[in-house]
C-alpha positions in Angstrom: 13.4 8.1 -4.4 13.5 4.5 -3.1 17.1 5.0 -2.3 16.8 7.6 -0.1 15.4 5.7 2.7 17.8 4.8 5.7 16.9 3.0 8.7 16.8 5.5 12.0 20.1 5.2 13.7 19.9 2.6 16.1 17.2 1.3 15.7 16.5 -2.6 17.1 15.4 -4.2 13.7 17.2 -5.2 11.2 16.9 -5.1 7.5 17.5 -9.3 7.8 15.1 -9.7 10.9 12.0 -8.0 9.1 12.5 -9.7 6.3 12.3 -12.8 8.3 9.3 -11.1 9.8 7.5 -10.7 6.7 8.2 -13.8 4.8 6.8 -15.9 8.5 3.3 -15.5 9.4 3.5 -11.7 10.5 3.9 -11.4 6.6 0.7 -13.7 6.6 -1.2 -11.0 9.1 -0.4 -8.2 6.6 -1.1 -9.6 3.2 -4.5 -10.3 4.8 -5.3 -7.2 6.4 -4.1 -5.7 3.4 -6.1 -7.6 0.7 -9.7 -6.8 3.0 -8.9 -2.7 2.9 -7.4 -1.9 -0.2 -8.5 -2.0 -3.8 -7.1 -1.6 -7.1 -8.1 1.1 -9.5 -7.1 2.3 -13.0 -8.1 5.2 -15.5 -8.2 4.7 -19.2 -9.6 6.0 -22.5 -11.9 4.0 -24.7 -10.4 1.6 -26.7 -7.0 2.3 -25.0 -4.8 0.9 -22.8 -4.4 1.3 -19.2 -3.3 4.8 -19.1 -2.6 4.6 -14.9 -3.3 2.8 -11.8 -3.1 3.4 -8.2 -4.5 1.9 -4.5 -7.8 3.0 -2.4 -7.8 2.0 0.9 -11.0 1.9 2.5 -11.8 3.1 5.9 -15.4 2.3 7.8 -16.4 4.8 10.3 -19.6 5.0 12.3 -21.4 6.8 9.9 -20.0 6.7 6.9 -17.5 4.5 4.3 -14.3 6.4 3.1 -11.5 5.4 0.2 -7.9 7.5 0.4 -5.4 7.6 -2.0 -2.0 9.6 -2.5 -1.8 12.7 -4.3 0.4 11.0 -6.7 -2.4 9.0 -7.9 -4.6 11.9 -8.2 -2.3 13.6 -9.9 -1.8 10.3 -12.6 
């Protein structure tokens, strides 16, 4: 699945230039925002090993506090 990406024809950015990006401070910004929204969570069965993982990101709204997931980590 990871190979099936392609970049949009024409578009400005390279592959090279975010890289750049992302290893400079923009990389920085996101590892930081990142790290305050999202959490690590895994399943297993006592006495067992990890039997899967997955992310929840955290959203606040007004009223109330939220974690989403893919269905792929529902699914797990």
């Amino acid at each position: 699945m990871a190979n099936e990406w392609k970049r949009p024809e024409g578009h400005p950015l390279t592959i090279e230039r975010a890289k750049e990006l992302m290893g400079g401070d923009l990389g920085d910004v996101y590892r930081s925002i990142t790290s305050r929204c999202c959490a690590p969570i895994y399943w297993y069965y006592t006495g067992a090993e990890i039997l899967d993982s997955g992310t929840l990101t955290f959203v606040r709204t007004s009223k109330r506090l939220m974690a989403f997931t893919a269905a792929h980590v529902i699914r797990g």
